[in-house]
C-alpha positions in Angstrom: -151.5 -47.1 -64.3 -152.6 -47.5 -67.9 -155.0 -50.8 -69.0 -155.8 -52.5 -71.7 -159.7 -53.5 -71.8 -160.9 -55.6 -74.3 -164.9 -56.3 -74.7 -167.3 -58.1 -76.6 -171.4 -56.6 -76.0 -170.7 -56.5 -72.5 -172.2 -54.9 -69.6 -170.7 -52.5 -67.5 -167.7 -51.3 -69.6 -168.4 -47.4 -69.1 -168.9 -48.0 -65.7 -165.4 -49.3 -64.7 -163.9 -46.7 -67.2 -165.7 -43.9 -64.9 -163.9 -46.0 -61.9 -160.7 -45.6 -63.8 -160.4 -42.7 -64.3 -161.2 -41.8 -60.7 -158.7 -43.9 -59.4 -156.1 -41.7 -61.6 -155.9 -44.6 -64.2 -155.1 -44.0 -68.2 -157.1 -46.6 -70.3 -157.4 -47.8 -74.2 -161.1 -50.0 -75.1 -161.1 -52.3 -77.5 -164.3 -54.0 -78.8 -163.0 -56.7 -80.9 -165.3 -60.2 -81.7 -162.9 -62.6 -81.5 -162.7 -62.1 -77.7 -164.9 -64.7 -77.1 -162.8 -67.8 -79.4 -161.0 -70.2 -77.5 -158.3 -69.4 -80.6 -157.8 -66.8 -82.6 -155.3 -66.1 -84.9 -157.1 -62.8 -86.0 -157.4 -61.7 -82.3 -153.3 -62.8 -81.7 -152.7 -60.6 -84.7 -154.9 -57.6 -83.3 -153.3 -57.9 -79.7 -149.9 -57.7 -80.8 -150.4 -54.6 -83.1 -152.3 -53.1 -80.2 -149.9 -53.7 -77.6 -146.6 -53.1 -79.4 -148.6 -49.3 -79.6 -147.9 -48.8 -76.3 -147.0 -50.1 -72.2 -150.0 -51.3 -70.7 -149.5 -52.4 -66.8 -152.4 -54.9 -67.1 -154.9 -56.3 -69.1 -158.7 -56.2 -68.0 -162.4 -58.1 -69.4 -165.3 -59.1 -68.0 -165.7 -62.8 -67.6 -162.7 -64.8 -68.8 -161.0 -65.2 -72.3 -158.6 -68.3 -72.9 -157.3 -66.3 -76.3 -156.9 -63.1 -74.4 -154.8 -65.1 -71.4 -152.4 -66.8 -73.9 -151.3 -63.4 -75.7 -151.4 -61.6 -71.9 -149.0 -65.2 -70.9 -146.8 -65.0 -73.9 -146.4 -60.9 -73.3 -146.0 -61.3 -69.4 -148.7 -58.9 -68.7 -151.2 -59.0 -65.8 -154.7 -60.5 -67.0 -157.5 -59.1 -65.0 -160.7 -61.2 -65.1 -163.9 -60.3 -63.4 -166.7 -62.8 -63.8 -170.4 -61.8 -63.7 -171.8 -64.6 -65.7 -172.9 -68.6 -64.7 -172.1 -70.8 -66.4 -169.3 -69.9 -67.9 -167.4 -72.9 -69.9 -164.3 -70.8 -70.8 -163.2 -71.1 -67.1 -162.6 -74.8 -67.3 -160.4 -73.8 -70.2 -156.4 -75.4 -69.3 -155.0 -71.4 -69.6 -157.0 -70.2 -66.4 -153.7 -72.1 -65.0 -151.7 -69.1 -66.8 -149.7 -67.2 -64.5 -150.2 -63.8 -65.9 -153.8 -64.7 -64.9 -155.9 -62.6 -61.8 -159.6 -64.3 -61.9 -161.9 -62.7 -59.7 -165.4 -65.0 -59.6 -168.3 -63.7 -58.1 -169.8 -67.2 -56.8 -167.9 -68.1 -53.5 -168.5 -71.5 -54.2 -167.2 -71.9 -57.4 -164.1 -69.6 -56.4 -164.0 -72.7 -53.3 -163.9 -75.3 -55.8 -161.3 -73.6 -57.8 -159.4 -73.4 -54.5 -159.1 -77.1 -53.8 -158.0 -78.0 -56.8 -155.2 -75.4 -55.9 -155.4 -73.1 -58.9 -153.4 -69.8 -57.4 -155.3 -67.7 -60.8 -158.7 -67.4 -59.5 -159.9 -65.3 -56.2 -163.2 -64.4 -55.0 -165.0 -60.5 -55.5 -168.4 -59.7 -55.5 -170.1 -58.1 -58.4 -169.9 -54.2 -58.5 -172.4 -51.2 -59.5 -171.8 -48.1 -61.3 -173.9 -46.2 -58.9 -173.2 -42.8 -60.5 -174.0 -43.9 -63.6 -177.8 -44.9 -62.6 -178.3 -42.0 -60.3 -177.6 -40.0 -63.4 -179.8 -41.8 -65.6 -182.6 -41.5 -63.1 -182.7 -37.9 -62.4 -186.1 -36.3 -61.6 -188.6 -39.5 -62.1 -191.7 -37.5 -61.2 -191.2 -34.9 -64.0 -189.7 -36.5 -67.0 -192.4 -37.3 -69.6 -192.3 -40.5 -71.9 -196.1 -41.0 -74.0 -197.7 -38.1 -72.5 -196.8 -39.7 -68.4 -194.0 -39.5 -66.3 -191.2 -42.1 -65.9 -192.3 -43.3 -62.6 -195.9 -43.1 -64.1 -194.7 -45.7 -66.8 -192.7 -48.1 -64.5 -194.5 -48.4 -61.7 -196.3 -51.6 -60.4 -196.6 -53.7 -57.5 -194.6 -56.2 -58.3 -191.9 -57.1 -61.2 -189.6 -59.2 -62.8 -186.6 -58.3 -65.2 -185.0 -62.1 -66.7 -185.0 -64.4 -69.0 -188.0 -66.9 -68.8 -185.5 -69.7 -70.9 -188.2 -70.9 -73.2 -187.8 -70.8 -77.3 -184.4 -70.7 -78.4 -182.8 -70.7 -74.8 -184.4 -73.5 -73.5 -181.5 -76.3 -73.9 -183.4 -78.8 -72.4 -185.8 -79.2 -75.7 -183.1 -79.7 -78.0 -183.8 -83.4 -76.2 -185.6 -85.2 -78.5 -187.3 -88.6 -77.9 -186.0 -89.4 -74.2 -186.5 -92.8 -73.3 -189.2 -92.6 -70.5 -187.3 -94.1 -67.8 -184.3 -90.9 -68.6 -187.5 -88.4 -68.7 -188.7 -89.4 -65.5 -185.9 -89.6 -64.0 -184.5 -86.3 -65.0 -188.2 -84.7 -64.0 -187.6 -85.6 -60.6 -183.9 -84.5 -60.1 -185.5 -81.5 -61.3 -187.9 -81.3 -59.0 -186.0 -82.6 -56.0 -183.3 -79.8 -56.9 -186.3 -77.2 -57.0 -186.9 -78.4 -53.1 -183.1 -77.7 -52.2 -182.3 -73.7 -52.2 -179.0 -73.0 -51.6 -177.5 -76.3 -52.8 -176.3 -77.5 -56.7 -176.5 -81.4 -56.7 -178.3 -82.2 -59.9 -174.7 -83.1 -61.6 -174.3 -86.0 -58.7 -177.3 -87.4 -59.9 -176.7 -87.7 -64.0 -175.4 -91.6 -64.0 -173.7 -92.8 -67.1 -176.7 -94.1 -68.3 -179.2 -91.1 -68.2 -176.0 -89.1 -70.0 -175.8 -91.7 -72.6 -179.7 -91.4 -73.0 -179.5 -87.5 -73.2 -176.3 -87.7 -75.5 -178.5 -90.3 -78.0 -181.3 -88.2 -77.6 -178.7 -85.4 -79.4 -177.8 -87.5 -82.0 -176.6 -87.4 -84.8 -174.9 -84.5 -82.6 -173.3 -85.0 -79.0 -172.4 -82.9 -76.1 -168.6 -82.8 -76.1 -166.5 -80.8 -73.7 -163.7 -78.4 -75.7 -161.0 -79.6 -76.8 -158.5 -77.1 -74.3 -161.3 -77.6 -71.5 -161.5 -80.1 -68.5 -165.3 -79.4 -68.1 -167.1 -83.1 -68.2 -170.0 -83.9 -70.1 -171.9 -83.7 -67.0 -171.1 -80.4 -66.0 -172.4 -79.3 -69.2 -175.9 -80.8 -69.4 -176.4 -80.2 -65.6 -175.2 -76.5 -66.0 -176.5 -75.4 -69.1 -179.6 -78.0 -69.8 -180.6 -78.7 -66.7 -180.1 -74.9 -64.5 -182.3 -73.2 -67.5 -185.5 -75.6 -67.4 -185.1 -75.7 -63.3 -185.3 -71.6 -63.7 -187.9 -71.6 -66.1 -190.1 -73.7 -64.4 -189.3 -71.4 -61.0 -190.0 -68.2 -62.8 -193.5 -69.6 -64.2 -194.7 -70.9 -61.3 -193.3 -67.9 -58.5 -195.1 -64.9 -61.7 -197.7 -67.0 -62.0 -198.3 -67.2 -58.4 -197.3 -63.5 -57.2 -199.7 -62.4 -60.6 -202.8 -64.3 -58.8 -202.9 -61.5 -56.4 -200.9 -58.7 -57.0 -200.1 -56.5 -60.2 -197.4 -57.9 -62.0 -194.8 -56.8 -64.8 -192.5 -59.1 -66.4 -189.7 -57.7 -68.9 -188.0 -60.3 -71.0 -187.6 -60.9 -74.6 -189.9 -63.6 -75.6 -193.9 -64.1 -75.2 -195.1 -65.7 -72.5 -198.9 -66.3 -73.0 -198.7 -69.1 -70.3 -198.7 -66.4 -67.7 -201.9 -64.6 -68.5 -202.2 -62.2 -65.6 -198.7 -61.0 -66.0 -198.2 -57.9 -68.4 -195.1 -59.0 -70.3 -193.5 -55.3 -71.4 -191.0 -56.9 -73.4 -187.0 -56.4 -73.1 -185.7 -52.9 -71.9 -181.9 -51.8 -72.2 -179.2 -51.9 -70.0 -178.4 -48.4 -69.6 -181.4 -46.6 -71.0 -184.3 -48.4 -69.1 -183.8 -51.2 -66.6 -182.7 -48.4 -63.5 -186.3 -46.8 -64.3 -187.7 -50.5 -63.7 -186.0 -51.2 -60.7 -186.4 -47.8 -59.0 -189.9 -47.8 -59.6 -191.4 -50.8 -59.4 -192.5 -51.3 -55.7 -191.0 -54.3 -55.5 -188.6 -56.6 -57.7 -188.1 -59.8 -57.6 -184.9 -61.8 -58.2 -185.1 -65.4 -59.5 -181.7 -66.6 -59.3 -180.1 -69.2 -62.2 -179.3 -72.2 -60.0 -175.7 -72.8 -61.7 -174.8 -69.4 -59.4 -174.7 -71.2 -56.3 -174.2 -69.1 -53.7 -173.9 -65.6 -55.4 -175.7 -62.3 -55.6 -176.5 -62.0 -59.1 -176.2 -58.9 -61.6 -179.9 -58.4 -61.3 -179.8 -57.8 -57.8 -177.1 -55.8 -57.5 -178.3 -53.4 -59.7 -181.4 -53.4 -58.2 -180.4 -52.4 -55.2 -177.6 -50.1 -56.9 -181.0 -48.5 -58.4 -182.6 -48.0 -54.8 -185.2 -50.3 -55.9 -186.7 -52.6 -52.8 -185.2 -56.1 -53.9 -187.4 -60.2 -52.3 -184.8 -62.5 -53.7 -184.4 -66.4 -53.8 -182.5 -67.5 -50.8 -178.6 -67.0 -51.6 -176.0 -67.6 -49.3 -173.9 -64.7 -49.9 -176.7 -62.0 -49.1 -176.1 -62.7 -45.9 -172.1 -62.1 -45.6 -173.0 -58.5 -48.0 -175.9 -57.4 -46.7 -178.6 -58.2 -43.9 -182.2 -59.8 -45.0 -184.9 -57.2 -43.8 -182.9 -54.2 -43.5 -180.9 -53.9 -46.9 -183.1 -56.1 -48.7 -185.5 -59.5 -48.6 -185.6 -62.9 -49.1 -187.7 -65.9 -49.2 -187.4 -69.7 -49.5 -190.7 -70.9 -50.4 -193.7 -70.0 -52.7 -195.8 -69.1 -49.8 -193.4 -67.0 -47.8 -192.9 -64.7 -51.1 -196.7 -63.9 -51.5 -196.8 -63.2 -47.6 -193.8 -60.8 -47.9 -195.5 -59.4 -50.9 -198.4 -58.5 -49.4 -196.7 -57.9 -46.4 -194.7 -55.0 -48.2 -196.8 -53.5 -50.0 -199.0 -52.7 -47.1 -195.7 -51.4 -45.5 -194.5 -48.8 -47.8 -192.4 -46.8 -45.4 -190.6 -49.5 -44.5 -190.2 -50.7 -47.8 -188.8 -47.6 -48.9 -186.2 -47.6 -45.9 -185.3 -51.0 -46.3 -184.5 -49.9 -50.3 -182.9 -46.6 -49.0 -180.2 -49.2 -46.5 -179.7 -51.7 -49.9 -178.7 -48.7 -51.9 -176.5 -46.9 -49.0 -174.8 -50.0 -48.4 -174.1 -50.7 -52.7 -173.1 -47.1 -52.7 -170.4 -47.4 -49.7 -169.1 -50.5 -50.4 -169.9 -52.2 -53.8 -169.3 -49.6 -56.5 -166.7 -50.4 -59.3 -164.2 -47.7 -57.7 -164.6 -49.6 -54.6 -164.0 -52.9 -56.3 -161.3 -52.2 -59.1 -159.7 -50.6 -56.1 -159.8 -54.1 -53.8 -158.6 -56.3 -57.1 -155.9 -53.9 -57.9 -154.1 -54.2 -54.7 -155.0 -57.5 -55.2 -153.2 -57.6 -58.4 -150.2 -54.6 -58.2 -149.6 -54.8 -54.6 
């Protein structure tokens, strides 16, 4: 088969071009901008140059693009979406109803809700890891040299944390300016009554006409609208976007600050966090270059899941486990259909349980590093990209 991938800065592109070509596939990569616009008639010009060049048997991106589906509709060509990020808004776009489209979300409850609205376009897969790619990267940890000290001299700690805290610029929830009181209290504690609830999104159910028309007044002169192709609702957005960042944020202060009371703790992410003064913030690290060093020696890593992915197994833990790291994550529901809690990885519901497994593991290293040594064997057997294209392409071509 030969395929089309387009992309736009995103992750994992050489990795399912490896998978490609091991499946016996031909393949063109285009890195094109306009990907991401809803419309496009620059992009519309650049796909029909491109694919009057040659046959293509299907189309392929990460996450979804409504400009991309309409030239794959208009052309009859098979569209092959696989979703890794949540939110995504371009989902509740009206061309995921295309029927050149093949949407595989990574969130089984999202994929459910797509479902019963009977949309044939969209199917479930899990999120995949380019295994080879990291082992590569990884090589000899122990005699590598980077400032005069090994690699596994220079990542290792007891405890860290590779994310987004969602303050500065990515913190939504500020753009809110002068809330009534009554709308500020009343958000406060949906937010912390959502904080209580692993495992379940309801914060939407609880914005009432009134606390939207406080948040949208406290936009003003701008206002939350939903696109103008989309079906998403107003209160999709602010719970999704607004509301999921400043639940996380306030998670991932208070779990670092917590875990950094007693144990080392590293923190890489992009902005300054001077509010947790026992954690060493490192700053960000690259995709490829330097997160597998991170998770493969850090003696534990923690995942802190973005409530808008219900029910998922997040990229972070994927390739944390795709690393051979040892991965303590956030209750999610779908661990437990991949992978079993305490032999391929952890979990933990509450503040308290998380310090007791932290202690509890790194007083245990040998069965930390077997319960790492299952994650990875288990990503490496069943979860790589060969593995996955392979499930979504008979999936897709029969």
């Amino acid at each position: 088969m030969n395929i089309l991938i387009f992309t736009w800065k995103d992750l994992g592109i050489p990795d399912v071009c490896d998978a490609l070509e091991k499946l016996g596939c031909t393949y063109r990569c285009v890195s094109n901008e306009y990907l991401r616009e809803r419309v496009s008639p620059e992009f519309d010009k650049l796909f029909e140059e491109i694919y009057d060049e040659g046959y293509y048997d299907g189309v392929f991106t990460f996450n979804f693009s409504p400009v991309l589906s309409n030239n794959c509709n208009k052309r009859n060509v098979p569209y092959i979406a696989f979703v890794y990020d949540s939110p995504l808004v371009q989902l509740y776009s009206v061309s995921v109803i295309n029927p050149c489209n093949h949407i595989f979300l990574f969130d089984k409850i999202q994929y459910q809700e797509f479902a019963q609205a009977q949309i044939p376009t969209v199917r479930y897969a899990p999120l995949a890891v380019g295994t080879e790619r990291i082992a590569k990267r990884l090589g000899n940890l122990d005699e590598r040299e980077e400032n005069g000290k090994t690699v596994r001299e220079n990542y290792t700690c007891e405890v860290s944390f590779l994310g987004s805290m969602y303050n500065g610029k990515s913190d939504f929830f500020s753009r809110l300016k002068n809330l009534p009181p009554y709308a500020e209290g009343y958000l406060n504690a949906a937010m912390a009554a959502q904080k209580q609830v692993p495992g379940q999104w309801f914060i939407e159910e609880l914005l009432t006409p009134d606390i939207i028309n406080a948040m949208q007044n406290s936009l003003a002169p701008a206002r939350l609208l939903p696109n103008p192709d989309g079906v998403e609702t107003v209160s999709w957005l602010f719970a999704n976007i607004f509301l999921a960042r400043r639940i996380a944020a306030a998670e991932r202060k208070e779990l670092l600050g917590a875990v950094s009371e007693h144990f080392e703790t590293w923190l890489y992410t992009p902005s300054p966090t001077p509010e947790l003064p026992r954690v060493r913030n490192r700053g960000p690290v690259d995709y490829y270059q330097y997160m597998p060093f991170v998770f493969a020696c850090s003696r534990i890593n923690l995942n802190i899941t973005l409530r808008s992915i219900q029910s998922a197994i997040p990229l972070r833990a994927m390739d944390i486990l795709g690393a051979g790291g040892f991965l303590l994550s956030n209750y999610q529901a779908e661990f437990y259909d991949l992978f079993v809690p305490g032999e391929d990885m952890e979990i933990f519901y509450s503040q308290e349980e998380l310090l007791r497994k932290c202690e509890y593991y790194l007083k245990h290293d040998a069965l930390r590093r077997q319960i790492a040594a299952n994650g990875y064997g288990k990503v490496k057997e069943k979860h790589t990209f060969e593995v996955r294209l392979r499930e979504i392409f008979s999936v897709v071509f029969g």
